[in-house]
C-alpha positions in Angstrom: 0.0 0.0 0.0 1.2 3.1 -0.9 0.7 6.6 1.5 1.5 10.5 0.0 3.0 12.7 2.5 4.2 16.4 1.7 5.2 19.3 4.4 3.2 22.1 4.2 5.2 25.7 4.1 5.0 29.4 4.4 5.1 31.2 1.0 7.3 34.3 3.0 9.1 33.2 5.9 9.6 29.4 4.7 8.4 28.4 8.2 7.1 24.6 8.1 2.7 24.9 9.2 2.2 20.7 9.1 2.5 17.6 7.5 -0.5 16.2 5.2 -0.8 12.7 4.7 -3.0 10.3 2.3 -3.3 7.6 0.8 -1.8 7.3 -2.8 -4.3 6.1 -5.8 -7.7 6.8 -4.3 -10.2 9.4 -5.2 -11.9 11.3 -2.5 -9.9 9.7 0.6 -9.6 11.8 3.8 -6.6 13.3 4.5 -4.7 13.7 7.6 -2.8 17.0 9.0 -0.3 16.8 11.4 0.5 20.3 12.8 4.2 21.3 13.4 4.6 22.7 16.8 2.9 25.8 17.8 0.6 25.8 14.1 -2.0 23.9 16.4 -4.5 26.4 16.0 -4.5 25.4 11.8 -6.2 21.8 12.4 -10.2 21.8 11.1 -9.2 24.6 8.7 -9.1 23.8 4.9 -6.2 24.2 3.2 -6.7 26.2 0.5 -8.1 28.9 3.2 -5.3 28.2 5.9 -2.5 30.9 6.7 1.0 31.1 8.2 0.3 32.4 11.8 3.9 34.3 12.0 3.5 36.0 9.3 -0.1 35.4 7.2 1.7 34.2 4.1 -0.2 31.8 2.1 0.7 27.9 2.2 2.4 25.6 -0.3 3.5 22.0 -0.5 6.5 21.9 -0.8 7.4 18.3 -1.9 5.5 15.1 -1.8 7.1 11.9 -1.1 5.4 7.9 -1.3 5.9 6.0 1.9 5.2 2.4 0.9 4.1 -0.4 3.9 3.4 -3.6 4.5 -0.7 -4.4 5.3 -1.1 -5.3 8.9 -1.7 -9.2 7.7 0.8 -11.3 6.7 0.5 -11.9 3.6 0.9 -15.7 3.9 -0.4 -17.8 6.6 2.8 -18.5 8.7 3.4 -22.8 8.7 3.8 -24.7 12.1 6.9 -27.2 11.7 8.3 -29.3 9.2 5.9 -31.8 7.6 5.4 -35.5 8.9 7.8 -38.1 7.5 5.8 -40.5 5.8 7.5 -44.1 6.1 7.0 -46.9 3.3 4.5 -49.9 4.1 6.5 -52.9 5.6 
C-alpha cells in the first residue's frame, strides 16, 4: 500500500505549518494533517483557506514523497513445523 506525505510551508518566511498525509491512488480519501509545533490552531481549517500564523503568508506543499508499507496481515499464513515423514508400508 502506498501513503502520499508532503510538508506544508509558508510562502514568505519558509516556516514549516504541518504535514499532510493520504493515501496514494484513491479518489476522494480523507486526509490527515499533522500540525508542526505551535501551528495547532491550523487543524479543522481547509487548506486552500489556511494561513501562516507568523507571518499570514499563504501555504504551499512543498514536496510530496510515497511512503510504501506492509498491510497489517501477513501476507501468507505462517506454517507450524516441518511436515510428517511419511514411512514406506512394511
Amino acid at each position: 500500500m502506498i501513503k502520499l506525505r508532503a510538508e506544508l510551508k509558508c510562502y514568505l518566511c519558509g516556516r514549516t505549518a504541518g504535514e499532510l498525509e493520504t493515501a496514494g491512488g484513491q479518489e476522494g480519501t480523507r486526509r490527515t494533517f499533522r500540525p508542526a509545533p505551535g501551528m495547532e490552531s491550523l487543524v479543522g481549517i481547509e487548506v486552500r483557506k489556511a494561513r501562516c500564523l507568523g507571518c499570514g503568508g499563504g501555504l504551499y506543499v512543498e514536496e510530496i514523497e510515497r511512503v510504501y508499507f506492509l498491510s497489517e496481515r501477513p501476507l501468507k499464513p505462517e506454517k507450524r513445523g516441518r511436515k510428517p515423514r511419511r514411512r514406506p508400508a512394511a
